[in-house]
C-alpha positions as CSV (number, residue, x, y, z in Angstrom):
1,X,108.2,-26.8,-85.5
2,X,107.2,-30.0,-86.7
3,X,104.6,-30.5,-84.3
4,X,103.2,-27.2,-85.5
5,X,103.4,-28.3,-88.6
6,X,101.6,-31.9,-87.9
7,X,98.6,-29.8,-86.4
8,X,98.7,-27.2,-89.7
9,X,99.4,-29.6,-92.2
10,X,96.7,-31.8,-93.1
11,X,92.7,-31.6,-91.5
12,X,92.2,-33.2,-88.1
13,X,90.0,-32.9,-85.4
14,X,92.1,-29.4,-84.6
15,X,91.3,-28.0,-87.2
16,X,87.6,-28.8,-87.0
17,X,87.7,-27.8,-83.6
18,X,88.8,-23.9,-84.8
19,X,86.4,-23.9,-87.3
20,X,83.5,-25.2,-85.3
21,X,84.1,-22.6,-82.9
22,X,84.9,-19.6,-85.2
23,X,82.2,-20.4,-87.1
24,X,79.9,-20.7,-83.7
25,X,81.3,-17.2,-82.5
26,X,80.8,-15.6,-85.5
27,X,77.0,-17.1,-86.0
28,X,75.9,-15.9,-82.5
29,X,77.7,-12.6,-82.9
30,X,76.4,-12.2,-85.9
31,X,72.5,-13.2,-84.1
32,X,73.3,-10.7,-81.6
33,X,74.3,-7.9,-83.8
34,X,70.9,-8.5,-86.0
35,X,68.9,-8.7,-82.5
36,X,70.0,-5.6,-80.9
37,X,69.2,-3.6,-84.8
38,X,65.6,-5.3,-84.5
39,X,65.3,-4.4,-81.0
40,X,66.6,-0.7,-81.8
41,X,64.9,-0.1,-84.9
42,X,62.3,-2.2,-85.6
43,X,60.8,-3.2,-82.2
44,X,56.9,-2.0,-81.7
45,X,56.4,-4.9,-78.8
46,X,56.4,-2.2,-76.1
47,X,53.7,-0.3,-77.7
48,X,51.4,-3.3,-77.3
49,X,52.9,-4.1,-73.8
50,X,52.2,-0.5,-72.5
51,X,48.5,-0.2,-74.3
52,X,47.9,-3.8,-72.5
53,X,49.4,-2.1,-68.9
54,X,47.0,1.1,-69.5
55,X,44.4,-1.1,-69.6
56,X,45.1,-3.4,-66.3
57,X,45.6,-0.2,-65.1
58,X,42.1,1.2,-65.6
59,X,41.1,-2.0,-64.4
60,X,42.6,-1.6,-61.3
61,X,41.1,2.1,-61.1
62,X,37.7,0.6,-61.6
63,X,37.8,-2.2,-59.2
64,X,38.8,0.0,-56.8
65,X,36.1,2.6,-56.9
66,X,33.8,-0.6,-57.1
67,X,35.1,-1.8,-54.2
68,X,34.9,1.6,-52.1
69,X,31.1,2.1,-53.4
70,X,30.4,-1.1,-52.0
71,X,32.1,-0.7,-49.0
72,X,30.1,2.9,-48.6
73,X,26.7,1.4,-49.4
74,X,27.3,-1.6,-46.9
75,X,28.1,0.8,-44.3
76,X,25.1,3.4,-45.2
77,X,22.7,0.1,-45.1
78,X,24.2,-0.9,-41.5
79,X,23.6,2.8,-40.2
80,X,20.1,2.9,-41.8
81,X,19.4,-0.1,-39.2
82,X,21.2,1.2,-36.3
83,X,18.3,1.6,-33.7
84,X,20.5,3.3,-30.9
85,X,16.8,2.6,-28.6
86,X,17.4,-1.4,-29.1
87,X,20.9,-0.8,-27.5
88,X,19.2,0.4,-24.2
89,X,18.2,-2.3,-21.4
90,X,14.6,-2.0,-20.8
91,X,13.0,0.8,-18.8
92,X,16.6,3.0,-18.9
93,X,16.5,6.2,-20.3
94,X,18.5,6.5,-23.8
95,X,22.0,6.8,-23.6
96,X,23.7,10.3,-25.5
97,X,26.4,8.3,-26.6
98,X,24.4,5.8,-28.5
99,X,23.1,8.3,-30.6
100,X,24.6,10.0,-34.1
């Protein structure tokens, strides 16, 4: 018991070792504890976060119906050129399966 007693009996590096830690567990418990209130109660992050993903998503939406109208006009311009006559050698007669 009187080793006990040495550790107990006046401060020492044991004891700040206990108290340093107590104190540590109880400070981050303590952060935790007020964290997941804020998070429950108070948080209104998402509602920014889900206005900003609306809007990549429109985004999106547009640049892909940009995309397809492009893609549609570049093929209507290429079939506004086709000239199924200029794929015939010369003097042949016009092939049905050149044509629309």
């Amino acid at each position: 018991m009187s080793k006990l007693a040495q550790y107990f009996g006046r401060p020492s590096v044991f004891h700040s070792l206990v108290f340093g830690s107590a104190a540590g567990v109880l400070f981050y418990g303590g952060y935790i504890g007020l964290r997941a209130l804020k998070v429950k109660f108070f948080d209104t992050d998402y509602i920014a976060k889900q206005s900003r993903w609306r809007y990549l998503e429109k985004q999106q939406l547009y640049q892909r119906e940009l995309a397809q109208e492009m893609n549609a006009s570049y093929v209507a311009s290429l079939a506004e050129e086709y000239d199924p006559v200029a794929l015939r050698p010369p003097g042949a007669p016009l092939d049905t399966k050149n044509m629309f």
